[in-house]
C-alpha positions as a Markdown table, in Angstrom:
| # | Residue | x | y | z |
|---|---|---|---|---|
| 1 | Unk | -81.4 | 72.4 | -32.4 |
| 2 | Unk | -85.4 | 72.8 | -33.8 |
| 3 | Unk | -86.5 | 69.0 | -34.9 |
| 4 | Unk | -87.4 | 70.2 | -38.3 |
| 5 | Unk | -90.1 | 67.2 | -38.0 |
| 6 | Unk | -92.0 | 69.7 | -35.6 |
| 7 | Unk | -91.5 | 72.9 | -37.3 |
| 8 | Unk | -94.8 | 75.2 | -38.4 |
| 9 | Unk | -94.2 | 77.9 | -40.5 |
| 10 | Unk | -96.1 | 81.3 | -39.1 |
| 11 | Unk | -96.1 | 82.8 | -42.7 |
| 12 | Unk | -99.2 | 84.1 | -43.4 |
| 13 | Unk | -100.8 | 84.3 | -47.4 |
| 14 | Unk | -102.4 | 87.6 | -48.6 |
| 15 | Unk | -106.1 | 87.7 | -48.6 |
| 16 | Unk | -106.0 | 88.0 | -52.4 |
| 17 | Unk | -103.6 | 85.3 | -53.5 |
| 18 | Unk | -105.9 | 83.1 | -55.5 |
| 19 | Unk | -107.2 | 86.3 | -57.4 |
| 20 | Unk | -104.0 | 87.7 | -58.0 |
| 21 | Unk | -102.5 | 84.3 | -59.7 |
| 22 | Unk | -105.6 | 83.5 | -61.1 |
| 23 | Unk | -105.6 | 86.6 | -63.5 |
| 24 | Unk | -101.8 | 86.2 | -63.6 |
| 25 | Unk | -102.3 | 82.7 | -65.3 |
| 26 | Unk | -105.6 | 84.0 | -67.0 |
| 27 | Unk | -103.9 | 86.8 | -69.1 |
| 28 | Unk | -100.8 | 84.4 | -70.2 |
| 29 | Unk | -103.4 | 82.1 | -71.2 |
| 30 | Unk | -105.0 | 84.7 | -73.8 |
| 31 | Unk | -101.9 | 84.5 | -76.0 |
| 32 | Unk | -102.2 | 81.1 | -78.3 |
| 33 | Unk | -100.1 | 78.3 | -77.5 |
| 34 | Unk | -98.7 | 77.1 | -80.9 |
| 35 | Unk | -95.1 | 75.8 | -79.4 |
| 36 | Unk | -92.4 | 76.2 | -81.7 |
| 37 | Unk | -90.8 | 72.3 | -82.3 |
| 38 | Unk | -87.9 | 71.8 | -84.5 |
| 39 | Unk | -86.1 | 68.6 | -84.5 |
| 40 | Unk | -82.5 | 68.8 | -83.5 |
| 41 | Unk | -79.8 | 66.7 | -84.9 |
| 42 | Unk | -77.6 | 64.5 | -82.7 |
| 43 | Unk | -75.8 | 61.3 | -82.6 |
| 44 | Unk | -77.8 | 59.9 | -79.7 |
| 45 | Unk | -79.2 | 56.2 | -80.7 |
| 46 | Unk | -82.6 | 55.9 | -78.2 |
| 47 | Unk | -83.6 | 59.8 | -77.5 |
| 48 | Unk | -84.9 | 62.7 | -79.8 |
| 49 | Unk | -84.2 | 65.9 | -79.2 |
| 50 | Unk | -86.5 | 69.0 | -80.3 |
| 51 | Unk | -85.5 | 73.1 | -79.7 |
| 52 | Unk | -89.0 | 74.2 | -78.4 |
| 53 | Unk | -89.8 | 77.8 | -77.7 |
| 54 | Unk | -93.3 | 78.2 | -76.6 |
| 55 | Unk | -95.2 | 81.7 | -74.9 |
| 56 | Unk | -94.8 | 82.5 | -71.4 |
| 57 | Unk | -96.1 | 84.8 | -69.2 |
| 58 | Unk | -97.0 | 88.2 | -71.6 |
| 59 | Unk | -96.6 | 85.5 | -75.0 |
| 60 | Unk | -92.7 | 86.3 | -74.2 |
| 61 | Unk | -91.2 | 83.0 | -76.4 |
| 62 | Unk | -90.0 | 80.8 | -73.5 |
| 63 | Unk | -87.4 | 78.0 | -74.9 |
| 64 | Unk | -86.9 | 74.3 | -73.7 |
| 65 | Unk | -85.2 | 71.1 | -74.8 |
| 66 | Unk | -88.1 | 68.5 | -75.4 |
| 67 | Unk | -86.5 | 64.8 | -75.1 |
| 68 | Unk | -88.4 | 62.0 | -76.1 |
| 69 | Unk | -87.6 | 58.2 | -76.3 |
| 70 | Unk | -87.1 | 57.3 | -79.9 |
| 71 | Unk | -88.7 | 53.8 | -79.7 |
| 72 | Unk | -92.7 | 54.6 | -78.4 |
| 73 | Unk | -95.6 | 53.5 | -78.7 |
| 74 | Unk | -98.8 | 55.1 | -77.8 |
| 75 | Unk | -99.3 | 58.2 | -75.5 |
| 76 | Unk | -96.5 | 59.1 | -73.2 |
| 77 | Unk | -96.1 | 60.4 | -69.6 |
| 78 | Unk | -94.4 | 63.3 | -69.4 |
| 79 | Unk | -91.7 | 65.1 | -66.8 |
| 80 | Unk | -91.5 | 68.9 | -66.5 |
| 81 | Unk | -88.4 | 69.9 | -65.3 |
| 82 | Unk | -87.1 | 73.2 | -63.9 |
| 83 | Unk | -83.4 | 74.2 | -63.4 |
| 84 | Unk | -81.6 | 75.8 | -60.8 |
| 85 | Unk | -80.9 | 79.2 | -59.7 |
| 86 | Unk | -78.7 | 81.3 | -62.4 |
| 87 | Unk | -78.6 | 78.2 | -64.6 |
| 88 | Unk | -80.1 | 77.3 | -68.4 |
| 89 | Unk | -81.4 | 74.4 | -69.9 |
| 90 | Unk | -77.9 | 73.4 | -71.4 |
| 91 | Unk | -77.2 | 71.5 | -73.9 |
| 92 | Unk | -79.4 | 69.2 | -75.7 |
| 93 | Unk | -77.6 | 66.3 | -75.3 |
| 94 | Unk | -77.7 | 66.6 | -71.4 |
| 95 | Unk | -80.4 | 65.6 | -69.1 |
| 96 | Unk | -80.9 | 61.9 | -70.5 |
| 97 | Unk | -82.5 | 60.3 | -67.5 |
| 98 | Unk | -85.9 | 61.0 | -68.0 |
| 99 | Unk | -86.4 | 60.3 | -71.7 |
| 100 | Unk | -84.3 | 57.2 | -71.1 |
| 101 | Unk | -86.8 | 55.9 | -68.3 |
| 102 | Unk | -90.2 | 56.2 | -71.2 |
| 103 | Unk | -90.8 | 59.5 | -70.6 |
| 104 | Unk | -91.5 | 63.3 | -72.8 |
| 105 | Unk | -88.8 | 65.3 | -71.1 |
| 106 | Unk | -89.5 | 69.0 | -71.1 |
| 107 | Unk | -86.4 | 71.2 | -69.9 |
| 108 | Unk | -87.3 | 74.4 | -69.5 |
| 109 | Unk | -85.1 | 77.4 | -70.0 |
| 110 | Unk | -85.8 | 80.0 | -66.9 |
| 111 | Unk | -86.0 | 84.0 | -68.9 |
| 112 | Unk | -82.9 | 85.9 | -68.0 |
| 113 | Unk | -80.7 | 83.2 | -66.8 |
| 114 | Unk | -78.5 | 81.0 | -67.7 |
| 115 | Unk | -74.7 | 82.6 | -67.5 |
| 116 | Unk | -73.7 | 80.0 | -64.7 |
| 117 | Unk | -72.8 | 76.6 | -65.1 |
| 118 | Unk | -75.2 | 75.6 | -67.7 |
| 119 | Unk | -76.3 | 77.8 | -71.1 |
| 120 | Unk | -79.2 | 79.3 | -71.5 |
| 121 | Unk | -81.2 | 80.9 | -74.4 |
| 122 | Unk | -83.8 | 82.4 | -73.1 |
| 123 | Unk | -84.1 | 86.3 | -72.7 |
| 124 | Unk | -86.6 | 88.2 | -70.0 |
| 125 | Unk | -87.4 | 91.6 | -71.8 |
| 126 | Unk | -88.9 | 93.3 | -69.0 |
| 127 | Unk | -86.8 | 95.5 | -67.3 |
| 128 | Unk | -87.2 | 96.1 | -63.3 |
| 129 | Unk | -86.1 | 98.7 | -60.8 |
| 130 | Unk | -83.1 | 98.7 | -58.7 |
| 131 | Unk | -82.0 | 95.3 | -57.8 |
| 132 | Unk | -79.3 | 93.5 | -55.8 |
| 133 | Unk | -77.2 | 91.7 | -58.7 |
| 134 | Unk | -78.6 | 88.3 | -59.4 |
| 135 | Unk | -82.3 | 87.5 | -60.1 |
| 136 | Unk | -84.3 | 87.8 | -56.3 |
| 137 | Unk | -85.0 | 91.1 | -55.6 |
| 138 | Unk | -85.7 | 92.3 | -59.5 |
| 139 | Unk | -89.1 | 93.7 | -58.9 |
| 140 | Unk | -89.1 | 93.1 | -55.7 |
| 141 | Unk | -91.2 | 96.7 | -54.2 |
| 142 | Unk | -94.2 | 95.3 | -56.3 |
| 143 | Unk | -95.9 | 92.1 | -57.1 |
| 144 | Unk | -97.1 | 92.9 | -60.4 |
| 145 | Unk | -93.3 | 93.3 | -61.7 |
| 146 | Unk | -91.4 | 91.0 | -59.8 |
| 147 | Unk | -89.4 | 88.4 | -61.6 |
| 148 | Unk | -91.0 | 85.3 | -60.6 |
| 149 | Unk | -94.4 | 86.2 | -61.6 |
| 150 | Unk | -93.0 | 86.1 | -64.6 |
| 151 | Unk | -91.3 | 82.8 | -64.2 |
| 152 | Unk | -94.0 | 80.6 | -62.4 |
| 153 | Unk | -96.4 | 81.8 | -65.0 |
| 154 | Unk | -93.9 | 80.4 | -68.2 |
| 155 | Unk | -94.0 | 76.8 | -65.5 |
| 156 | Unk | -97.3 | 77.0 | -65.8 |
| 157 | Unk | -97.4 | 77.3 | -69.3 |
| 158 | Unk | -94.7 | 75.0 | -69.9 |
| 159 | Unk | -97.3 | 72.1 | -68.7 |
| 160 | Unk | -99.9 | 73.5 | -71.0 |
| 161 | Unk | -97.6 | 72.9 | -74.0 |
| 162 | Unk | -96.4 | 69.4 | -73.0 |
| 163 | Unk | -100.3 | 68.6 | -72.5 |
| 164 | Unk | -101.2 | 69.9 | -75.8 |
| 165 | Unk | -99.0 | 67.5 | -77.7 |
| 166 | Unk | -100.9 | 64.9 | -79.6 |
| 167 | Unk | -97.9 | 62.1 | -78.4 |
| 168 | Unk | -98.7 | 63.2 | -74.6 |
| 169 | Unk | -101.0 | 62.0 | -72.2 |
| 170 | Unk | -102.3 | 65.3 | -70.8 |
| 171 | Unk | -103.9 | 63.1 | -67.4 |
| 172 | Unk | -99.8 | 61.7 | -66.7 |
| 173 | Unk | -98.2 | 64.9 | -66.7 |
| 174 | Unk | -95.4 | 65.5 | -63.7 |
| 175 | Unk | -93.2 | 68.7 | -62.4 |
| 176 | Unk | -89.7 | 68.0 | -60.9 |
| 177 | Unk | -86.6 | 70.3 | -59.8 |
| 178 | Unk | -84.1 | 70.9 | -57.6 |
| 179 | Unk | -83.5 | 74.0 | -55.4 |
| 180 | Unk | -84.9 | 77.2 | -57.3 |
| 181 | Unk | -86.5 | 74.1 | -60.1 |
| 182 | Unk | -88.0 | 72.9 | -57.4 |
| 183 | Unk | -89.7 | 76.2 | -55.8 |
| 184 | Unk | -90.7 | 77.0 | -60.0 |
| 185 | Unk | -92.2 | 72.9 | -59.7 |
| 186 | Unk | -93.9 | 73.4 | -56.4 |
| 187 | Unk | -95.4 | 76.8 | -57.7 |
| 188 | Unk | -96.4 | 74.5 | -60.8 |
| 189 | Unk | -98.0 | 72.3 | -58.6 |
| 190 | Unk | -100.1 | 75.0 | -56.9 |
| 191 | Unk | -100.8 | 76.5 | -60.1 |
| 192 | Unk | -102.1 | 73.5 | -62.1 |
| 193 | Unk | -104.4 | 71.6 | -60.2 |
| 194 | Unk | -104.8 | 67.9 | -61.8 |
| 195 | Unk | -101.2 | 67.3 | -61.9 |
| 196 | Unk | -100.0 | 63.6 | -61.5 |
| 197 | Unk | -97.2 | 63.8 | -59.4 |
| 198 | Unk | -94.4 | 66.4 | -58.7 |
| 199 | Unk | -90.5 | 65.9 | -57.3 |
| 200 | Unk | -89.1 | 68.7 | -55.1 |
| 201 | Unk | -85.9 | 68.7 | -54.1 |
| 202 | Unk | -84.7 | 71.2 | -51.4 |
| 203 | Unk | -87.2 | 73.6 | -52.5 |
| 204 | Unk | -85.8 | 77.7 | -53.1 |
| 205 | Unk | -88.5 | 80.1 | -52.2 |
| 206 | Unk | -90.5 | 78.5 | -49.5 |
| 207 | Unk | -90.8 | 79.9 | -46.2 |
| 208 | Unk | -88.7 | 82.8 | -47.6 |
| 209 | Unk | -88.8 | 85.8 | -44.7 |
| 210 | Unk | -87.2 | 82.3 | -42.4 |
| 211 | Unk | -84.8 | 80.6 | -44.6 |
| 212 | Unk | -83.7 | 84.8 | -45.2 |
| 213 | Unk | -83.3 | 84.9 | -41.2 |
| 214 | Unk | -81.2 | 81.4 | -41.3 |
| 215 | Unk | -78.8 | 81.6 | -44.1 |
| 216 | Unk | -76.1 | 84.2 | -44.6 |
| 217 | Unk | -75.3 | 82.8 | -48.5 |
| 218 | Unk | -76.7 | 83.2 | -51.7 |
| 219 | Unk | -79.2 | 83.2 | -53.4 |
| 220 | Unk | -81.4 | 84.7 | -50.3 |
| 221 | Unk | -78.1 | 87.1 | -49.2 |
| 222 | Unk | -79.4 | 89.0 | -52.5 |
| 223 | Unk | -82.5 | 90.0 | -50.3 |
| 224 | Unk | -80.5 | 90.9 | -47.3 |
| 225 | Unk | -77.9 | 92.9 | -48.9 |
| 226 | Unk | -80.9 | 95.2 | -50.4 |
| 227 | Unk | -82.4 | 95.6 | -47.5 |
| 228 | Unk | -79.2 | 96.7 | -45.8 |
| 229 | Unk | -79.4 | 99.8 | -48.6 |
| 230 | Unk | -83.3 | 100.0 | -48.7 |
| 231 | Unk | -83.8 | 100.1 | -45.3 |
| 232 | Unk | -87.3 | 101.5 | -45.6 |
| 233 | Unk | -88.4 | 99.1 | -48.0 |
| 234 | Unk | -88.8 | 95.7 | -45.6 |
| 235 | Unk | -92.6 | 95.5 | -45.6 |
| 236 | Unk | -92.8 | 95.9 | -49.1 |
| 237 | Unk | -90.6 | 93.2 | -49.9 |
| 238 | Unk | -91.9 | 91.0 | -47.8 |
| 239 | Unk | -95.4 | 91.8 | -49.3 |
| 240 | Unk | -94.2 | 91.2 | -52.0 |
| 241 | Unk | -92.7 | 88.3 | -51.6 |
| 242 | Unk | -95.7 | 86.8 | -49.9 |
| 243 | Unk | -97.2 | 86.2 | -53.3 |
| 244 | Unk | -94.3 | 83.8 | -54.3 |
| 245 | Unk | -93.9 | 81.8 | -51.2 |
| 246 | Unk | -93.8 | 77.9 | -51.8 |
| 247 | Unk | -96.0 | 77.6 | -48.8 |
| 248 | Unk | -99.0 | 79.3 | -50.4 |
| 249 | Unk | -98.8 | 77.1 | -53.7 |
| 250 | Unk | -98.1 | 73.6 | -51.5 |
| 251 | Unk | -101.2 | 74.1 | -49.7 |
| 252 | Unk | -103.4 | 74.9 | -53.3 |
| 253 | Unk | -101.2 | 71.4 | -54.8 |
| 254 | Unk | -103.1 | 67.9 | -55.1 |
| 255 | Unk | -100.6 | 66.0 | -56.9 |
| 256 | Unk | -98.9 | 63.2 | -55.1 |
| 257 | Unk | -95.4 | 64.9 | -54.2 |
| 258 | Unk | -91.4 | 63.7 | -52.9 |
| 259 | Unk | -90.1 | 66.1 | -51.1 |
| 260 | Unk | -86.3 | 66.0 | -49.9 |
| 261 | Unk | -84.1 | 68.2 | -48.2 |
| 262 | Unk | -80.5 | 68.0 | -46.6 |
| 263 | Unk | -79.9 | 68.7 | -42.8 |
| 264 | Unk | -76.9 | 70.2 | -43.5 |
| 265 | Unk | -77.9 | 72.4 | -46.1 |
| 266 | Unk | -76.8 | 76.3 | -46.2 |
| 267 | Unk | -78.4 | 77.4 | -48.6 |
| 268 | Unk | -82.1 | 76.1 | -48.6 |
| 269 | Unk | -82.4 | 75.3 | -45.1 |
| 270 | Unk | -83.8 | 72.0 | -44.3 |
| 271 | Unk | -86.1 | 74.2 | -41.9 |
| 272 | Unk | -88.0 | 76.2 | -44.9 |
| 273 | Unk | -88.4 | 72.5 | -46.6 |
| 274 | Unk | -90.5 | 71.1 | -44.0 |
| 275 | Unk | -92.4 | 74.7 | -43.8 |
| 276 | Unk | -93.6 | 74.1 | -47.2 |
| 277 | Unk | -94.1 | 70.3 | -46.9 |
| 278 | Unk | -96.2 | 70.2 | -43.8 |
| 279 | Unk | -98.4 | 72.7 | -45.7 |
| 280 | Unk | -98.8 | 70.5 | -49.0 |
| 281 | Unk | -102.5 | 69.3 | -49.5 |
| 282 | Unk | -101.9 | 65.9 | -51.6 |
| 283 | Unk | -100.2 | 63.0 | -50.9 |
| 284 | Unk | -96.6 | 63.5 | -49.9 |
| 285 | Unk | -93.3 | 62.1 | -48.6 |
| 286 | Unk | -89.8 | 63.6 | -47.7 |
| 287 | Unk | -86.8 | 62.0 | -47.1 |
| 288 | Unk | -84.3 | 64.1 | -44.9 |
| 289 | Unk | -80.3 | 63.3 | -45.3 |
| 290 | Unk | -78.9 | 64.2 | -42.1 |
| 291 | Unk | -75.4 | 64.6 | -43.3 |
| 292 | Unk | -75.9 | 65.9 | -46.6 |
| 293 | Unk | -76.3 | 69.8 | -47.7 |
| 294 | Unk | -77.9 | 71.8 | -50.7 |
| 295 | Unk | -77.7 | 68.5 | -53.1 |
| 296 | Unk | -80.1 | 66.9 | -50.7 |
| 297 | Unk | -80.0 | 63.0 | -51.9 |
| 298 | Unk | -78.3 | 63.7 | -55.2 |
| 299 | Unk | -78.8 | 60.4 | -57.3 |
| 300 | Unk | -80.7 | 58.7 | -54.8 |
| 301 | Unk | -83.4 | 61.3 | -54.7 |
| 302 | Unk | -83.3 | 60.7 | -58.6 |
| 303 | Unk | -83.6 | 56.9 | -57.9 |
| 304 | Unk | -86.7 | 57.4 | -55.9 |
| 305 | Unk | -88.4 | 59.5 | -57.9 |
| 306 | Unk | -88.0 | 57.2 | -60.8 |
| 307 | Unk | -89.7 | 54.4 | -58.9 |
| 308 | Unk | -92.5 | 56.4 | -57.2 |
| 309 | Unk | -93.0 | 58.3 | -61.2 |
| 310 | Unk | -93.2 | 54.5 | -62.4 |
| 311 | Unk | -96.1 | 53.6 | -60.5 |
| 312 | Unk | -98.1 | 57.3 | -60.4 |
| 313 | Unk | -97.2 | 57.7 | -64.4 |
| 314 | Unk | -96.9 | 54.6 | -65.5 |
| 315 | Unk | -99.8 | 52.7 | -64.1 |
| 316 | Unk | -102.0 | 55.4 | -62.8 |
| 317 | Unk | -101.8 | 54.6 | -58.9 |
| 318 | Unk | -101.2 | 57.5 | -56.2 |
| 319 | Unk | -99.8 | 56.7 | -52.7 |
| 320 | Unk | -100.9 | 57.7 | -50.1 |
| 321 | Unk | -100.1 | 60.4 | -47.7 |
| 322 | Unk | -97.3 | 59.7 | -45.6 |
| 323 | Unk | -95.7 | 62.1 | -43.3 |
């Protein structure tokens, strides 16, 4: 078996990544920002809850749950936090941990999904061409309309709302996720450059064309079973797809970063994980659990990123680069 500890991705960025995601990010950013905050009414004792909707990539209103600690005092550090494939943002009294610790919490909503195993509010009104059911191959023939343009570009602008809220400090501003969250925080990370720290666990979307090659289940199935029908189609796609890889955003991100990833894992492969984090430019550590799967370190991933968050958001210090 490959000691993911020595594995080197051979995946390969296009010449014109930075331009492509620069105008990408440029356009969304015409549209004014003026997020959408409405309080929402719960029985919770020590967090607020606010509906947000905000505009994403093409000003397409983008919703999230912002949760804030109800007892604050001065400018807070904020989490961004990104849910996982075919998911929502749920409901607003889920997701305490983060607003309990001190923090703004902003969950947001990825377009189109949200018809799995938590609710979610947000539609994608673009249409695409034919598509393997579920959300990775829609668009998939060209960059321009492939669905994760669209999503990494509403991340991006999720961090520009949290930043431009008087309560917020803009400088202590982190991404988190797990699985696809994670790949939408990683391409966050790549995206926004003076980020203060970022959690990714198990990362979706990094090292793609490989973890498609090592995994026969879902999500990255989606890509195969097209494939087997478009058989003419495989260096489009993987063109494509080149423009999304976690790989190409972890070497663009400077923001002091926890990786994690599970040995066992069949459906992000540990193997793609350690692609994308020998690439990443900051600061960085991963944890691997050898005998866990896709949940990587469940709560205890949770537990270190609280304590690492607490001295990068809290007090300002970075670590240093550990590998």
């Amino acid at each position: 078996m490959l000691n993911v500890w020595d594995y080197r991705s051979s995946y390969k960025e296009p010449e014109d990544f930075d331009e492509f995601w620069t105008s990408t990010i440029a356009e969304a950013r015409a549209h004014e920002l003026a997020p959408t905050i409405t309080p929402v009414e719960t029985r919770l004792v020590t967090v607020e809850v606010f509906d947000v909707t905000f505009p994403g990539f093409g000003g397409h209103p983008i919703r999230a749950w912002l949760r804030l600690p109800k007892h604050r005092t001065g400018k807070l550090p904020a989490v961004v936090q990104f849910h996982g494939y075919s998911s929502g943002r749920g409901a607003p009294i889920e997701d305490l941990l983060w607003s309990s610790a001190g923090y703004a919490h902003l969950f947001m909503d990825v377009r189109g999904q949200g018809g799995d195993w938590a609710g979610g509010d947000t539609p994608d009104p673009v249409g695409s061409g034919p598509a393997y059911p579920g959300f990775l191959t829609r668009g998939i023939e060209n960059r321009d309309d492939y669905f994760y343009r669209r999503v990494y570009t509403d991340a991006v602008r999720a961090v520009d709302t949290v930043r431009s809220l008087d309560f917020v400090d803009p400088e202590r501003v982190a991404v988190i996720g797990n699985s696809q969250g994670a790949g939408i925080a990683l391409a966050a990370a790549g995206l926004v450059p003076d980020l203060a720290a970022a959690h990714i666990q198990a990362p979706f979307l990094s090292d793609i064309q490989q973890a498609t090659r090592l995994v026969r289940a879902f999500p990255y199935e989606e890509i195969t079973k097209y494939l087997a029908i478009h058989r003419s189609s495989a260096d489009q796609v993987w063109s494509t797809l080149a423009y999304f890889d976690g790989i190409a955003f972890a070497r663009r991100a400077e923001a002091p970063a926890w990786f994690s990833a599970g040995q066992l894992d069949d459906v992000v492969p540990a193997q793609a994980v350690f692609g994308a984090y020998h690439e990443y430019w900051g600061p960085k550590q991963i944890r691997l659990w050898e005998h866990n799967g896709h949940e990587a370190g469940g709560a205890e991933d949770s537990a270190i990123a609280l304590a690492a968050f607490a001295q990068t958001l809290h007090s300002g210090q970075s670590h240093r680069n550990e590998e």
